[in-house]
C-alpha positions as CSV (number, residue, x, y, z in Angstrom):
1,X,38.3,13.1,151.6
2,X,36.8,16.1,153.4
3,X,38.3,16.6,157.1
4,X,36.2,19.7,157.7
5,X,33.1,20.9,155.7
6,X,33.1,24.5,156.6
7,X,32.4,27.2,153.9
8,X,34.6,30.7,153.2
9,X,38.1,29.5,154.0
10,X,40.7,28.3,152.2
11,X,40.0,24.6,150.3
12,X,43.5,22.8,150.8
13,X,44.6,19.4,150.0
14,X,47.4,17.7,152.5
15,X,49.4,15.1,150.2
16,X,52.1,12.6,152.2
17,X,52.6,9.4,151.9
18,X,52.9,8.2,155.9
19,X,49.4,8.1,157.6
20,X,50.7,9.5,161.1
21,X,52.1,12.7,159.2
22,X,49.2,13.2,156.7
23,X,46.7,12.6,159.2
24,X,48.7,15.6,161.8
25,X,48.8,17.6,158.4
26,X,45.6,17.8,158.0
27,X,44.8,18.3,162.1
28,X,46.4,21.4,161.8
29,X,45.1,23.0,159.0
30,X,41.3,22.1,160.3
31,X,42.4,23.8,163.4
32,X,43.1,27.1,161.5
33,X,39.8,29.0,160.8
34,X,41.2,30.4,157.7
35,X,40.7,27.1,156.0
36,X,37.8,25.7,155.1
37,X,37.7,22.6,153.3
38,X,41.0,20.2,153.8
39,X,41.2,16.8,151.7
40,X,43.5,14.3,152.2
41,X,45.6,11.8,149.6
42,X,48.4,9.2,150.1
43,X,50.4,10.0,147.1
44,X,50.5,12.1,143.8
45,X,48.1,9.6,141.9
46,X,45.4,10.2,144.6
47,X,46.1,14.0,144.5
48,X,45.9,14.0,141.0
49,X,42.6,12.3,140.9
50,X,40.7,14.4,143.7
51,X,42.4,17.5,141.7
52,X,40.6,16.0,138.4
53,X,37.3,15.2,140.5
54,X,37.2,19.0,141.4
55,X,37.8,20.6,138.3
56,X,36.0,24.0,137.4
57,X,34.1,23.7,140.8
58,X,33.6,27.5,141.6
59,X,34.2,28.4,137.2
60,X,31.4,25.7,136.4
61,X,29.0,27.3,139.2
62,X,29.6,31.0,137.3
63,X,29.7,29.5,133.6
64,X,28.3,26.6,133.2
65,X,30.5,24.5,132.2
66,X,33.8,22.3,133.4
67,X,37.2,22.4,132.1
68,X,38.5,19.4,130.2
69,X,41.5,19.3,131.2
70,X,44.8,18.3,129.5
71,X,47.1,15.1,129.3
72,X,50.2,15.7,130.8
73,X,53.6,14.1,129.9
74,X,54.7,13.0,132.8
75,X,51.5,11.2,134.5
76,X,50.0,9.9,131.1
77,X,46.8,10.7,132.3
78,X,44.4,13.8,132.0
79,X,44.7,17.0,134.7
80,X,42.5,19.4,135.4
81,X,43.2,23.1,133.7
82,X,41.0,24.4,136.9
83,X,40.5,23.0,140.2
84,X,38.6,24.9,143.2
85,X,41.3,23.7,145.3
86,X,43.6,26.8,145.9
87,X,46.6,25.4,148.1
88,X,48.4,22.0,148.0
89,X,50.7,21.2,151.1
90,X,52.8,18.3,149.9
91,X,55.8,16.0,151.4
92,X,58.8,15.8,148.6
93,X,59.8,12.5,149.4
94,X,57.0,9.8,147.9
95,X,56.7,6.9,145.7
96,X,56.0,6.9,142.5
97,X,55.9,11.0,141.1
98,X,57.6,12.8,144.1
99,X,56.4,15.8,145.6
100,X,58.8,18.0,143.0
101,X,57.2,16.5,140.4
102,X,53.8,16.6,141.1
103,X,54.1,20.5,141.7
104,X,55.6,20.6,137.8
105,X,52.3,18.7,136.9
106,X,50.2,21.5,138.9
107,X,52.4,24.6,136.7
108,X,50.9,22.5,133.7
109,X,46.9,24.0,134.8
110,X,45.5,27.1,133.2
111,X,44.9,28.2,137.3
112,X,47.2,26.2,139.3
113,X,47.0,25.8,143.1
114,X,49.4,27.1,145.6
115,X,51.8,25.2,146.9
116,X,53.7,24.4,150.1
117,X,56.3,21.4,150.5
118,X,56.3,20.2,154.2
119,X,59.2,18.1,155.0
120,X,61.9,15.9,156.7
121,X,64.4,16.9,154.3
122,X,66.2,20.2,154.4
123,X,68.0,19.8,151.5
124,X,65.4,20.6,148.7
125,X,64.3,24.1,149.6
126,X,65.9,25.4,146.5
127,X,64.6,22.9,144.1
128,X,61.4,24.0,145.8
129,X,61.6,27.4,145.1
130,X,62.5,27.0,141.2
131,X,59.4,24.7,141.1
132,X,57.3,28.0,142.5
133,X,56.8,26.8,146.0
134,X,55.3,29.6,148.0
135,X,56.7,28.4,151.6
136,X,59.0,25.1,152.6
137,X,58.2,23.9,155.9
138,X,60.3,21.0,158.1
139,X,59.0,18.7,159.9
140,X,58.1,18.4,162.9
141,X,55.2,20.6,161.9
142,X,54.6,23.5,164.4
143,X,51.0,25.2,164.3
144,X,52.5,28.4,164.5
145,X,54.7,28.1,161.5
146,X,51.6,26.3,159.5
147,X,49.4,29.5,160.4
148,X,52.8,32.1,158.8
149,X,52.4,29.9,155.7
150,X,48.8,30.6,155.8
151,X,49.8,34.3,156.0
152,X,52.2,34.3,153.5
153,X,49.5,32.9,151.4
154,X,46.1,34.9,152.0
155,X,48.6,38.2,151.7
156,X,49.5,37.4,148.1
157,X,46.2,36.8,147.5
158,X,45.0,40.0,148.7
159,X,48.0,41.8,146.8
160,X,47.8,40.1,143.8
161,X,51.5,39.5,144.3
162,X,52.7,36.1,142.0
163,X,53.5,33.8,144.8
164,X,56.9,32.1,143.4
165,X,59.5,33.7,145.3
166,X,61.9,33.1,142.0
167,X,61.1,34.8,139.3
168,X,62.5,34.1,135.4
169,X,63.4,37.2,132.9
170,X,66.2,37.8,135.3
171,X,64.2,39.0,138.1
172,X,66.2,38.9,141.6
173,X,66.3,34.9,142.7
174,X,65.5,34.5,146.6
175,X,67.7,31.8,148.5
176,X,65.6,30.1,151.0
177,X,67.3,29.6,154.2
178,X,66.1,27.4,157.6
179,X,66.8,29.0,161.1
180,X,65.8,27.1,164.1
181,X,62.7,25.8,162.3
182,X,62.1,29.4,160.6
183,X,62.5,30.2,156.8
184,X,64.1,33.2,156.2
185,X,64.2,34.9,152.6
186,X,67.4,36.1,151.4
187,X,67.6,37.5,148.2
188,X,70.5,37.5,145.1
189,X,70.8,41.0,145.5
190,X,71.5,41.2,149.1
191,X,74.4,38.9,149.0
192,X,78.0,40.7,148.7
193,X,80.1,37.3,148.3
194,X,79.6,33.7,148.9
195,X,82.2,31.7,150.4
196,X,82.6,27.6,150.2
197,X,82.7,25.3,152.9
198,X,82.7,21.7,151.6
199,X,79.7,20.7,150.1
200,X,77.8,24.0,151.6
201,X,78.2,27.9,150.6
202,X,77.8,30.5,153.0
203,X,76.3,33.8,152.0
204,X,77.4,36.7,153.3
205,X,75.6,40.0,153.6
206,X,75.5,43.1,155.3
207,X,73.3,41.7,158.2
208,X,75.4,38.8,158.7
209,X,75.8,35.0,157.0
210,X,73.6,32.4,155.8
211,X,75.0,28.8,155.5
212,X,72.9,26.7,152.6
213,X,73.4,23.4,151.1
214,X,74.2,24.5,147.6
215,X,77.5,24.4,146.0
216,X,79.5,27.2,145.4
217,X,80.0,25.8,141.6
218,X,76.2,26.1,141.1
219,X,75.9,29.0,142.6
220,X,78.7,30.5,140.3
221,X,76.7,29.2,136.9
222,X,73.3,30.3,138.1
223,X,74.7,34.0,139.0
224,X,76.8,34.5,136.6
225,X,74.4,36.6,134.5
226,X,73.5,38.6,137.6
227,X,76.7,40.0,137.8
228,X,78.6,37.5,140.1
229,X,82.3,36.1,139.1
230,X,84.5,33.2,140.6
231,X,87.6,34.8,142.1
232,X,89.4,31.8,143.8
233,X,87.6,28.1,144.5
234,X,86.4,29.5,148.0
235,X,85.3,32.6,146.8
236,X,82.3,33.7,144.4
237,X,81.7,37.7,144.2
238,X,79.0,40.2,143.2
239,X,80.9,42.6,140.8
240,X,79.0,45.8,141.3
241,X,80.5,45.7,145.0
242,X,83.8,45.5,143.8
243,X,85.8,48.6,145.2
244,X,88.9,48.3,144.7
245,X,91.7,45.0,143.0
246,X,95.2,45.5,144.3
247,X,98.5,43.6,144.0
248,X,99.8,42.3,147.7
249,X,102.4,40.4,148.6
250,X,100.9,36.9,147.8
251,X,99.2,38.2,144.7
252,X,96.1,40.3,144.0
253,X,92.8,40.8,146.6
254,X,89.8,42.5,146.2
255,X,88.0,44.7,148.1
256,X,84.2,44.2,148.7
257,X,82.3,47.4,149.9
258,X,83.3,50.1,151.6
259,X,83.9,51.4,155.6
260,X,83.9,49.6,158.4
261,X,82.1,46.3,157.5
262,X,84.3,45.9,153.8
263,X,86.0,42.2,153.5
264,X,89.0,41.4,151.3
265,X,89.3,38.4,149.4
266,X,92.4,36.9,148.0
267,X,92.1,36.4,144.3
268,X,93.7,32.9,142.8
269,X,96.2,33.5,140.1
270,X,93.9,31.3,137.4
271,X,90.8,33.8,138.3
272,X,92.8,36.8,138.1
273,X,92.3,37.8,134.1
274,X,89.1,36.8,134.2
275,X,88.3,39.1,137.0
276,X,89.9,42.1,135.2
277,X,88.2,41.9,132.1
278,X,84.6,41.6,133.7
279,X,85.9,44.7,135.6
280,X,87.0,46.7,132.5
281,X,83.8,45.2,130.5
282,X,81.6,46.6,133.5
283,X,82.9,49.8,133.7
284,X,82.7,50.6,130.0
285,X,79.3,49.5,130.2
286,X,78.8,51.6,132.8
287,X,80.2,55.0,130.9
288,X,78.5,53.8,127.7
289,X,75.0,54.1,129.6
290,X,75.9,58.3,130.5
């Protein structure tokens, strides 16, 4: 369904489930005069299918032809390899294929659309992310926030940036994380050690700290390519900023950067051999590359 008929903008399609919240969706982005076109569907079937009815839209006006699209495991049913619409705002939580799932359906497409999860739930940003979710918005949905998305969108556009914020082949991995309604961006690389606090992890960096609901035990498998080791069950750190490992009183510490704002982190007696051999294995890595 078409909410706004306008040519030159954006075509976008709002996907939730409850009425009230598609229906403000979809207010929102009409009101914007970036976007053009904004359909409307109650649940990944009905996305699906206006996706399908729009395949090759703009490629079959230059060529001639439509794509045919390909059956995709995990609908059974045919998708579109093209579609003319470019950005999907979708709600995570629906029946039947949820929002997460649908957007792995979208990655299946020869051109897949952008896409932006709008939500209740806080506690997916990350899963959106690895999905290659180009913004993750909470609900209740301010205008203002809707029109940075649009931003962050029409600037990678105009870049030819790739939107996903994660990137495989060992690329730097970008932790989403929600402040007073805002996402901010933090990426791997900025982080100097992360520290547990129950179910959460806090990241801490130069600027400050970031608390994120991940655990510090996934964190630690996920990173541990990137150069980050387990020192003690509170304490996860990235080796390169290793300065110094001494023996105290109550066993060894680290030291984590250098001047004023360094941080010393007790090191548990089970992650102590560990930690010296990724030191030694690092630094003779290190010479061997002279």
């Amino acid at each position: 369904m078409d909410s706004n008929d306008s040519s030159g903008g954006l075509v976008v399609l709002a996907v939730d489930d409850e009425e009230p919240a598609l229906e403000e969706l979809a207010y929102l982005l009409s009101e914007d005069s970036r976007v053009g076109i904004v359909l409307k569907a109650s649940d990944a079937t009905d996305a699906l299918r206006i996706l399908n009815s729009r395949q090759g839209v703009r490629e079959a006006a230059t060529a001639g032809q439509v794509s045919r699209g390909l059956a995709n495991p995990m609908t059974g049913t045919r998708v579109a390899e093209r579609t003319d619409v470019e950005v999907v705002f979708l709600d995570i939580r629906m029946p039947g294929l949820d929002g997460l799932e649908l957007a792995r359906v979208f990655s299946s497409m020869a051109v897949p659309p952008s896409v932006v999860f709008v939500t209740a739930h806080d506690d997916r940003a990350v899963d959106a992310y690895e999905v290659g979710a180009v913004d993750y918005l909470l609900k209740p949905l301010r205008a203002e926030r809707l029109a940075a998305s649009i931003d962050r969108i029409l600037a990678n556009r105009a870049t030819g940036v790739a939107e996903p914020v994660r990137e495989e082949g060992g690329e730097d991995e970008v932790i989403p994380v929600e402040l007073a309604g805002t996402t901010k961006l933090v990426p791997r690389s900025a982080v100097r050690y992360v520290e547990a606090q129950g179910d959460y992890a806090r990241l801490h960096t130069h600027e400050g700290s970031h608390l994120v609901r991940i655990p510090l035990s996934v964190l630690e498998d996920r990173w541990r390519d990137a150069g980050f080791v387990r020192i003690h069950r509170s304490f996860l750190v990235s080796l390169p900023l290793v300065t110094e490992l001494r023996l105290s009183g109550s066993g060894y510490v680290v030291r984590v950067g250098n001047g004023p704002d360094c941080a010393e982190l007790p090191v548990s007696r089970r992650h102590t051999r560990e930690l010296k051999d990724r030191l030694v294995r690092a630094t003779k890595q290190a010479w061997s590359q002279r």
